[in-house]
N, CA, C and O of each residue as an XYZ file, in Angstrom:
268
protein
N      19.124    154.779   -160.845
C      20.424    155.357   -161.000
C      21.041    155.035   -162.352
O      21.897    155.769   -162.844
N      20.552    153.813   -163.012
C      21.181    153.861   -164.486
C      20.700    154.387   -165.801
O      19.540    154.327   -166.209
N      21.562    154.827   -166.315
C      21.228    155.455   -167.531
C      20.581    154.690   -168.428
O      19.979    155.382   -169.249
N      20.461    153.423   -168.606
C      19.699    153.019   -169.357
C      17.831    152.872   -168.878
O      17.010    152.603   -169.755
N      17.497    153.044   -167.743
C      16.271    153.046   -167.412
C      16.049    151.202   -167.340
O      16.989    150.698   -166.726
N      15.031    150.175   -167.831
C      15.077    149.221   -167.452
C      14.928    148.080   -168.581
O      14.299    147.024   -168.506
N      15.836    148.694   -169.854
C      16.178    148.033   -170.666
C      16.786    146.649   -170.475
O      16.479    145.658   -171.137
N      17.534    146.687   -169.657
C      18.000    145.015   -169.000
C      17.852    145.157   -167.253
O      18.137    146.113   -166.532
N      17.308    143.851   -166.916
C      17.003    144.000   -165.787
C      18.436    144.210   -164.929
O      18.234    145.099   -164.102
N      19.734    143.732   -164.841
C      20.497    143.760   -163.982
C      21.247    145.545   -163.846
O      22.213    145.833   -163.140
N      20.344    146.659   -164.871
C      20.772    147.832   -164.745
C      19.778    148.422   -163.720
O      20.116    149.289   -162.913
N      18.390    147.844   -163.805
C      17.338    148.551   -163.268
C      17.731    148.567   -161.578
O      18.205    147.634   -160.929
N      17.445    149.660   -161.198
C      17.427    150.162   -159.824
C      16.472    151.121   -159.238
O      16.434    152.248   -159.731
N      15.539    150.767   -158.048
C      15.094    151.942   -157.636
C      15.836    151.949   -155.854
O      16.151    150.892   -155.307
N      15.998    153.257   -155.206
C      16.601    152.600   -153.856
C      16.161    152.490   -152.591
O      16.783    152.598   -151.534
N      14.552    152.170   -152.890
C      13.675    151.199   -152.083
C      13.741    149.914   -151.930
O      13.374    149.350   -150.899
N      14.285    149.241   -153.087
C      14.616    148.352   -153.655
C      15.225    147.206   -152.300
O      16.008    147.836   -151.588
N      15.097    146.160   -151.954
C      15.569    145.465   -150.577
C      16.674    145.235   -150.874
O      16.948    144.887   -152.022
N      17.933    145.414   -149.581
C      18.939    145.676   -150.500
C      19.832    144.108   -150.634
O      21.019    144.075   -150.960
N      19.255    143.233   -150.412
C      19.531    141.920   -151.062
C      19.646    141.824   -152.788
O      20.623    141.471   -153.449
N      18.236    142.284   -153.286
C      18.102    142.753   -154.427
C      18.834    143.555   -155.202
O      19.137    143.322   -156.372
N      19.266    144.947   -154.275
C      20.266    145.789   -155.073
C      21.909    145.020   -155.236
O      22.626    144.917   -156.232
N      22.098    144.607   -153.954
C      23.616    143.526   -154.164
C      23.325    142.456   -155.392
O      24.363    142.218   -156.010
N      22.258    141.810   -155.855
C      22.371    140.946   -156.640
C      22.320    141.194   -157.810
O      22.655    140.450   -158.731
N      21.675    142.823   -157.906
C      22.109    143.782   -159.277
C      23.246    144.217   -159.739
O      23.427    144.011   -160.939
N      24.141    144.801   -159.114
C      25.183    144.955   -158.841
C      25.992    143.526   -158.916
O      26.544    143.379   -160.006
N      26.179    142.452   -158.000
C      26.812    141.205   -158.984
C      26.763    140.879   -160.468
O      27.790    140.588   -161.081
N      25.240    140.940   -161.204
C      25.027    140.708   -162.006
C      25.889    141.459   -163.230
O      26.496    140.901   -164.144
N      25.753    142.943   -162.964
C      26.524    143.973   -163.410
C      28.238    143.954   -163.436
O      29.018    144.715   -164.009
N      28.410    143.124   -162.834
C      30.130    142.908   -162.456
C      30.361    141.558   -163.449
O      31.375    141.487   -164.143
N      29.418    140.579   -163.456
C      29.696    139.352   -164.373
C      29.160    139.971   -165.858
O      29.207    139.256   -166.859
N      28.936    140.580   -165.883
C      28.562    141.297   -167.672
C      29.638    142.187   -167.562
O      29.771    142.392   -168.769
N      30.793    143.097   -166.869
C      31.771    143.843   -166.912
C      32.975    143.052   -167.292
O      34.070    143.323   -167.787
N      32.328    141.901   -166.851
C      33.819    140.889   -166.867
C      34.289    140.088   -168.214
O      35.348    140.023   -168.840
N      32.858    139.451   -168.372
C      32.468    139.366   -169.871
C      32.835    139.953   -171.108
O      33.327    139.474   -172.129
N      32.449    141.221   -170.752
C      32.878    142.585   -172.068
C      34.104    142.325   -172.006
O      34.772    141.847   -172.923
N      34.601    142.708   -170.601
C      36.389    143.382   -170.682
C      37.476    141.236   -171.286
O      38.607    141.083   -171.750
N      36.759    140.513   -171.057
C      37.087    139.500   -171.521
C      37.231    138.935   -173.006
O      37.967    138.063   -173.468
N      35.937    140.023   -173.779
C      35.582    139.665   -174.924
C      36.146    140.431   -175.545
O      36.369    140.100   -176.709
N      36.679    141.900   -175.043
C      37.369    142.748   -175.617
C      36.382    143.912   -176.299
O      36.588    144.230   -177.470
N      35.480    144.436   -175.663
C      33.779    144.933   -175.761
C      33.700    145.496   -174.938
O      32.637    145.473   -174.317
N      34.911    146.396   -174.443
C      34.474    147.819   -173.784
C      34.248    149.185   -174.381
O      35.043    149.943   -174.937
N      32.825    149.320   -174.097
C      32.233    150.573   -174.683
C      31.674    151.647   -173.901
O      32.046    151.918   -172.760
N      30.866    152.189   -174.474
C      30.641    153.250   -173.519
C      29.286    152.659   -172.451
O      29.210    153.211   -171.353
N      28.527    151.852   -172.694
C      27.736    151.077   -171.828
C      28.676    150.862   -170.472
O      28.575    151.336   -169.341
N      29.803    149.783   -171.174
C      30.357    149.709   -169.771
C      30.680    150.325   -168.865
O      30.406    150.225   -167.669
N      31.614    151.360   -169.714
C      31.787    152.634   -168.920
C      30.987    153.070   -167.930
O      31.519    153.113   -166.821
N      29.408    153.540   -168.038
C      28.514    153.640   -167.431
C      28.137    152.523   -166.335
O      27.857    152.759   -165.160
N      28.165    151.795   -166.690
C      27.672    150.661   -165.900
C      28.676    150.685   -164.648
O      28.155    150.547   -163.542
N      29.952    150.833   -164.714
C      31.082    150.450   -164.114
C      31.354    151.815   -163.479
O      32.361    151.856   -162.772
N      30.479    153.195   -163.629
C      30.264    154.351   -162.586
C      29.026    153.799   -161.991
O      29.157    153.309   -160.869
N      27.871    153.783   -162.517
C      26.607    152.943   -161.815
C      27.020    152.424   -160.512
O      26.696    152.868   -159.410
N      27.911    151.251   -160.824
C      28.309    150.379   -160.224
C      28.876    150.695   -158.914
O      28.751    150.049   -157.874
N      29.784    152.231   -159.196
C      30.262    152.312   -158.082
C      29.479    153.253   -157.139
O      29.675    153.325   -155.926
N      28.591    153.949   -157.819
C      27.767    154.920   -157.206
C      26.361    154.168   -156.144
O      25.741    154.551   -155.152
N      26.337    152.864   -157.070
C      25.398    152.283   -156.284
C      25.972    151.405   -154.913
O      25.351    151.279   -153.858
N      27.100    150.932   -155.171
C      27.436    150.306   -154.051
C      28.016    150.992   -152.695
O      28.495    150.577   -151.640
N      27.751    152.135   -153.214
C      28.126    153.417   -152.178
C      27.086    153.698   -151.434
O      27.105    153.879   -150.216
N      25.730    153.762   -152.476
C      24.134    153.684   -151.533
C      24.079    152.895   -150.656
O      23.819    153.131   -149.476
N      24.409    151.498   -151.328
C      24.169    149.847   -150.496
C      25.010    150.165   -149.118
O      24.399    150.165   -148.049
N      25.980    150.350   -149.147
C      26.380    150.630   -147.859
C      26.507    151.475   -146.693
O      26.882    151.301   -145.533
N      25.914    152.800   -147.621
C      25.273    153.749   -146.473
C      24.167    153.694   -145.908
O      23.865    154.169   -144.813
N      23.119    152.749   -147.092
C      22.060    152.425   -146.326
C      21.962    150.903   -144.983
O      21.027    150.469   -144.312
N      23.555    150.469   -145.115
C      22.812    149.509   -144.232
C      23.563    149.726   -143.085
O      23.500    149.073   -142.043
N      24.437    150.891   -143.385
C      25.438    151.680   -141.851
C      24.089    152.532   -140.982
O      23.995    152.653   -139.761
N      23.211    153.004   -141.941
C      22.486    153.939   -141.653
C      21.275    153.155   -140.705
O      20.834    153.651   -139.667
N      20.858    151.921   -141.233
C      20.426    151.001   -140.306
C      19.010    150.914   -140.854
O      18.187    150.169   -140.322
């Protein structure tokens, strides 16, 4: 799901992926959002990352309603 493909691991996603794994991508992704917006280093990465972010945690939880 991310636009960068698997240039850094905490973007990479596939959504086979166990979803322990995808939540700990997604954390990872939130402490580098926090970082930027701390450092004053919001760009268009983040931007992305921070739709990623929400698009994926939308999977994570349909897949584990879905069972």
């Amino acid at each position: 799901m991310s636009d960068f493909g698997d240039s850094e691991p905490e973007d990479a996603w596939h959504p086979d992926d166990p979803i322990p794994e995808q939540l700990d991508n997604i954390r990872r992704r939130i402490i580098l959002l926090v970082a930027a917006a701390r450092d004053g280093r919001w760009e268009d990465r983040e931007e992305i990352r921070t739709r990623d972010i929400d698009e994926d945690l939308l999977f994570v939880i349909e897949r584990i309603l879905s069972g």
